[in-house]
N, C-alpha and C positions, 0 to 999 in steps of 0.2 A: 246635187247630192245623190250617189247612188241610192235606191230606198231600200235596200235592208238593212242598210245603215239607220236610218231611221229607226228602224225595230230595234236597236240597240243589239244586233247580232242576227245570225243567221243559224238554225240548228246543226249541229254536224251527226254524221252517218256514217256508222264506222262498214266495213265489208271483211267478208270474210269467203272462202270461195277459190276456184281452180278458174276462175276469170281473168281475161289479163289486166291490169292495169287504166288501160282504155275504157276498155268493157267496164270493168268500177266506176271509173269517173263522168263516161255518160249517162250511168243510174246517178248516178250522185248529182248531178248537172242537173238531171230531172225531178230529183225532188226538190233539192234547192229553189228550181222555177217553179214548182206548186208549192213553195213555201212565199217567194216574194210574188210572184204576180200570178196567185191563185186562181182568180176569173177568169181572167187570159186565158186559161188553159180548159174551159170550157166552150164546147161547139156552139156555133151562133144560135142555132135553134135551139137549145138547151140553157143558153143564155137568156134567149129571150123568156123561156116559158118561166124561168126563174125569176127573171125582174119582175113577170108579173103576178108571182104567186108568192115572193119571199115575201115576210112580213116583216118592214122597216124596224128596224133598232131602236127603242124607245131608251129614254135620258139616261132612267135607271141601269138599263143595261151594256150602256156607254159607259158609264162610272165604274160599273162593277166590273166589265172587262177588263178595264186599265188599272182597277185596283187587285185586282185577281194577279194581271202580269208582275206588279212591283212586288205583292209579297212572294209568286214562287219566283220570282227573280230572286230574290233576298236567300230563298232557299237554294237556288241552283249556285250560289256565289261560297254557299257556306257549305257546299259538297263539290265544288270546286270545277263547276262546269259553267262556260260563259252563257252568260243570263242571256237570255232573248224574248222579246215581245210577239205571241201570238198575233196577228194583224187581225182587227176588229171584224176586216172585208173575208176573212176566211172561214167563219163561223155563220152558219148559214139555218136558223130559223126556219123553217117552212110547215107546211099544211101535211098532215097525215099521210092524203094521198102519197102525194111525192115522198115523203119517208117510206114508204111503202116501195115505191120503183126503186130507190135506192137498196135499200136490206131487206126486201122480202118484208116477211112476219117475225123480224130479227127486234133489236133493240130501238126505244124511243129516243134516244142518246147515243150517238156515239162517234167516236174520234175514227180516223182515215188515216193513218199513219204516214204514210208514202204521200198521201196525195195532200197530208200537212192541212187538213180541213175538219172540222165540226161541224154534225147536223143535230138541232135538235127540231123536235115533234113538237110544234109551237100549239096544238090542240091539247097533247097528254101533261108538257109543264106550261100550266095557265095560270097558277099562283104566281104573283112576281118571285116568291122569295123561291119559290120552288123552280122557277126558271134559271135563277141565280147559282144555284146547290148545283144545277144540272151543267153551266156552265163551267163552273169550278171544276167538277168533276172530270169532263171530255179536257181541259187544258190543261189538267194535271197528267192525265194519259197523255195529249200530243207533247206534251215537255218531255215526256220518260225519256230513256235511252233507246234508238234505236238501229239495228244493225241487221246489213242485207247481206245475204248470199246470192253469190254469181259465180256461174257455169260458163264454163270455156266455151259452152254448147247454146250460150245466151239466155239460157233459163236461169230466172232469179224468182226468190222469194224473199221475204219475212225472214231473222233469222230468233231474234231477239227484240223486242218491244216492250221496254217496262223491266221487268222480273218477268215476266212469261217469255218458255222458252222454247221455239219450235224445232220440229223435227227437221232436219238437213234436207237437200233433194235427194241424197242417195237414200237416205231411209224410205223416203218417197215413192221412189225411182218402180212402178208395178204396185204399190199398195197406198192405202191411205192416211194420211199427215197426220199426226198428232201433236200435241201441245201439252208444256209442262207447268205447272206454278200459273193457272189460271185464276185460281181464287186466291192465292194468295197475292197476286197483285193486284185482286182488284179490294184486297182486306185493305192491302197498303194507300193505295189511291183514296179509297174510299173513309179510312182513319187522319189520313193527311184534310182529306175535306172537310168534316166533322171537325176536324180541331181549326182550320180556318175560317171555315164560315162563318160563324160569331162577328169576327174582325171584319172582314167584306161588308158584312149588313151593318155593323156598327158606327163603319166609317162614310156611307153611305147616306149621304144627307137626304135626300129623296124619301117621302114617308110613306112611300106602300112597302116601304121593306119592314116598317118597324112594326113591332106588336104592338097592337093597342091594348089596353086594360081588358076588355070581354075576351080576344085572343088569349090571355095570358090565364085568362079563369078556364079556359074551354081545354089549356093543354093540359093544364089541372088536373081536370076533369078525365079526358084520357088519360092521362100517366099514371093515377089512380085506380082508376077500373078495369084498365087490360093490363096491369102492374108494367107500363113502360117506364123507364127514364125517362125523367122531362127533358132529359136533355138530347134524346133520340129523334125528339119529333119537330118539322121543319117548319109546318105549319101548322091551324086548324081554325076554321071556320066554318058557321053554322052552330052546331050542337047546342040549341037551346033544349034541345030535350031529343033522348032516344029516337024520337020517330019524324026528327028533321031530316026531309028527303035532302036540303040541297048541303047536309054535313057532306064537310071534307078536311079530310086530312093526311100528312102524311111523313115518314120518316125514314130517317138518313139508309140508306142502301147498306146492303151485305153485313148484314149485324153477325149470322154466326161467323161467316169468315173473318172476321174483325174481332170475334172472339178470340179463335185459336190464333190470331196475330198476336193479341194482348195475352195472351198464355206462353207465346214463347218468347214475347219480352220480357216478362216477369220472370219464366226460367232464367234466361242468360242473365239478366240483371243479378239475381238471389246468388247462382254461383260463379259470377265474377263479379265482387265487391271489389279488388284490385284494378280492373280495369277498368269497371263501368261507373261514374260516377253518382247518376241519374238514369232513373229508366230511358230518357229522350236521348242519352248517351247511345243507348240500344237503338233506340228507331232511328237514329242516323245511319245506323250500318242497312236500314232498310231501304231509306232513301238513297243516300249512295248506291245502292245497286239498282233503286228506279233511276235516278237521273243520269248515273255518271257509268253504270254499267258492270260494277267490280260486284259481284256474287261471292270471291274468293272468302273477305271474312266474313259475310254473312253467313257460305257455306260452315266455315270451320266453328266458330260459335254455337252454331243450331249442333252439329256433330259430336262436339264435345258436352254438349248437355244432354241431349235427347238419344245419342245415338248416333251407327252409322248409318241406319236404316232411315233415320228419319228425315231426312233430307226427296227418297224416292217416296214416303207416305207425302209428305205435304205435298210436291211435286204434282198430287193427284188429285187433291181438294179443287174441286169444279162449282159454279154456279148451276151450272145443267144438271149435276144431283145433289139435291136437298139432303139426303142421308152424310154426302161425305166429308161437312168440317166436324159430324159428331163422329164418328168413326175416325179421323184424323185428332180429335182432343184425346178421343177413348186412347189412341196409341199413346199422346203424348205424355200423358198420365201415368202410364204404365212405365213408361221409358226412361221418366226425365233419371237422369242421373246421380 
């Protein structure tokens, strides 16, 4: 049996570009092979230094990878893109240092797009559950939509990944690259995991996922005193009192951006009752443009409610500045229609 067969599918990759056709499909051939035979395509000395610093897959997160696949399969099927299984071997655990060689002083998480791979910083997510969230998260990134640009001239990049949209080579071409709708895909990613995680842990028979009773008093306890949502917070352990050194805790990623996410569902929702039947009616047209790529009605809905501006405001909502999903709500407030 060929084995991306196995995976129940292989991802597709759409191109776009003054490339010829050739040129497309030996990018395409490339990521394809660091999608099935991901290792393969690392150097033997780099192979070796990684066998022996990755840290072994433990049961729980056996389970919860394969359960992670079946439900955004479930998703990818019902936005009409064929399902496929991230390969367990492609997700790669490792030691600080080595996240470090990888992205610099970049992120402790993060998805590869092209090279169809996951690292996570097996030091910074040491909570099972919180290793678990951080999974969900990178395989909802590697599932999104992605699409490359290729140059007659053999330069290619990134064109589209998720809802983030990057700048062409020609914009490029003598200046520096920019990116659109950075936070706002990762509101959508990071909304999408929140609403699954629940179900992963739940189905998860493995009991370092589940809360125990003192866990359950301790989120309590937080959710009340820094006035969180309990349902924001992934884990917490320790906190028998203020001045436990080994308290920790911690909660679901990119909350303001997941704000003005849920602010312009609620828009579109409120003025299309004809159309939308449920707010989830809305978050589909979000999804559809992570996984399957069409922007078109997401664009026309946020336009007709908020504006035509408001499509270049959100566009610019960043993680890198803290000031801009409140300056992005401030617009949409002002705009909604």
């Amino acid at each position: 049996m060929n084995e991306s067969a196995a995976f129940g599918g292989v991802p597709e990759t759409k191109f776009a570009g003054s490339g010829t056709e050739d040129q497309k499909g030996r990018v395409g051939a490339r990521i394809e092979n660091n999608f099935v035979n991901n290792r393969a395509e690392i150097t033997d000395g780099e192979l070796k230094r990684l066998r022996s610093l990755e840290y072994p897959k433990q049961d729980y997160e056996k389970v919860a990878i394969a359960d992670i696949n079946k439900a955004l399969n479930s998703i990818l099927t019902e936005v009409n893109v064929e399902p496929f299984d991230v390969p367990e071997k492609n997700i790669y655990i490792i030691p600080e240092s080595l996240v470090r060689e990888v992205n610099g002083e970049g992120s402790n998480a993060f998805a590869l797009p092209e090279r169809k791979s996951i690292i996570i910083n097996a030091e910074k997510y040491v909570h099972p559950r919180e290793r678990v969230e951080a999974i969900l998260h990178e395989m909802i990134h590697l599932k999104g939509f992605l699409s490359m640009e290729v140059r007659a001239d053999g330069e290619e990049d990134i064109r589209r990944v998720g809802i983030e949209a990057h700048s062409t080579l020609k914009d490029t071409s003598g200046g520096p690259s920019f990116k659109h709708f950075i936070g706002l895909n990762e509101a959508v990613v990071s909304e999408l995991e929140k609403r699954l995680l629940p179900l992963i842990l739940r189905t998860n028979p493995l009991t370092e996922l589940q809360y125990s009773q003192d866990e359950l008093v301790r989120v309590r306890r937080i959710a009340s005193e820094r006035d969180i949502p309990e349902s924001e917070i992934i884990f917490a352990q320790g906190m028998d009192s203020e001045k436990d050194e080994n308290s920790q805790w911690s909660l679901f990623p990119y909350k303001r951006e997941r704000d003005v996410l849920n602010y312009i569902v609620d828009g579109v929702f409120k003025k299309n009752p004809d159309t939308f039947t449920t707010r989830d009616d809305v978050f589909k047209l979000f999804l559809q443009a992570h996984f399957q790529g069409s922007l078109l009605p997401l664009a026309r809905v946020i336009k007709s409610t908020f504006g035509s501006e408001a499509l270049r405001m959100i566009g610019m909502m960043t993680p890198k500045d803290q000031e801009s999903p409140a300056k992005v709500m401030q617009y949409l407030k002002k705009n909604i229609c």
